[in-house]
C-alpha positions in Angstrom: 136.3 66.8 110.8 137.1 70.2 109.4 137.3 73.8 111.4 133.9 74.1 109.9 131.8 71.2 111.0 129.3 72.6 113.5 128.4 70.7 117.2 125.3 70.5 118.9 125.4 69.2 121.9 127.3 65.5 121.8 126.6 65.5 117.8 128.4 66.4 115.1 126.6 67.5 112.3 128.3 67.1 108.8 129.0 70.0 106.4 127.4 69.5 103.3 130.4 68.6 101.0 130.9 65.5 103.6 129.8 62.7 101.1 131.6 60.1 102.9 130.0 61.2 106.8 126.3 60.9 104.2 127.2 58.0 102.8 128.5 56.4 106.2 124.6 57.6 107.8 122.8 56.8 104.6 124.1 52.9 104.6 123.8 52.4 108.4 120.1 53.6 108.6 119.5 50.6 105.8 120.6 48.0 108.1 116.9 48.9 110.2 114.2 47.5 109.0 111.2 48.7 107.5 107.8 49.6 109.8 106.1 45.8 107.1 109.2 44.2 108.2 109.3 44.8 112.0 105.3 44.3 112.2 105.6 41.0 110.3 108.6 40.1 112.6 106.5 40.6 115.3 103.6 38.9 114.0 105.8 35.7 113.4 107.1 36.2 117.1 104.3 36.5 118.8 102.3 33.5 116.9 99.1 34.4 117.8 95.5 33.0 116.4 92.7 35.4 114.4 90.6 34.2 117.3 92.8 35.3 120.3 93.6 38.7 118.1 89.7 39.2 118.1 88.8 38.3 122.1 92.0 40.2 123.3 92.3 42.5 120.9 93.4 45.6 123.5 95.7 43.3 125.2 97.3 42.0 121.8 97.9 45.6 120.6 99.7 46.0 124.2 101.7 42.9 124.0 102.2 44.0 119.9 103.6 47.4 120.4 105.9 46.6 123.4 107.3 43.3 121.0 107.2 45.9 117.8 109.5 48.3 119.9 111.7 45.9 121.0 112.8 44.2 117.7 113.4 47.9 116.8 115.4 49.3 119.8 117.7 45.7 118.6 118.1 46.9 115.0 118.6 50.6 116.4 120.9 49.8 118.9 123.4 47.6 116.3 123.0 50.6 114.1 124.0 53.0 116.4 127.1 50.6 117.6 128.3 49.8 113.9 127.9 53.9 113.2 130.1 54.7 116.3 132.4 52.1 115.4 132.9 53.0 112.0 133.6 57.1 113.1 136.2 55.5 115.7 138.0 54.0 112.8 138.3 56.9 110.3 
């Protein structure tokens, strides 16, 4: 970090000549998956029938967006993890 950097709060934030902070960011975020990949995750997890979807259908979108946050929070989490881990190194 330079004299210049700027902090706000418990966060850094990059000046904008930092390509390799950017680039550091830029190729953690892409290690989350996309919204189609985390719903069809959690389709595939859950395993549930057209039928049940249709009878339960409030208590599917319940049990979907808890289930759909979760595999999130994981891929969040890791990010978060490899990004502070990779600051500690440099």
């Amino acid at each position: 970090m330079t004299g210049q950097d700027e902090f706000c709060g418990n966060f850094f934030i990059f000046e904008k000549n930092d390509l390799m902070g950017r680039k550091l960011i830029e190729d953690i975020i892409k290690t989350i998956p996309s919204v189609g990949e985390i719903i069809n995750t959690t389709w595939d997890y859950l395993n549930l029938s057209k039928q049940y979807v249709r009878r339960n259908f409030g208590e599917v979108l319940m049990r979907f967006d808890k289930e759909a946050t979760n595999v999130f929070k994981k891929y969040e989490r890791e990010a978060i993890k490899e990004l502070a881990l990779s600051w500690i190194e440099s």
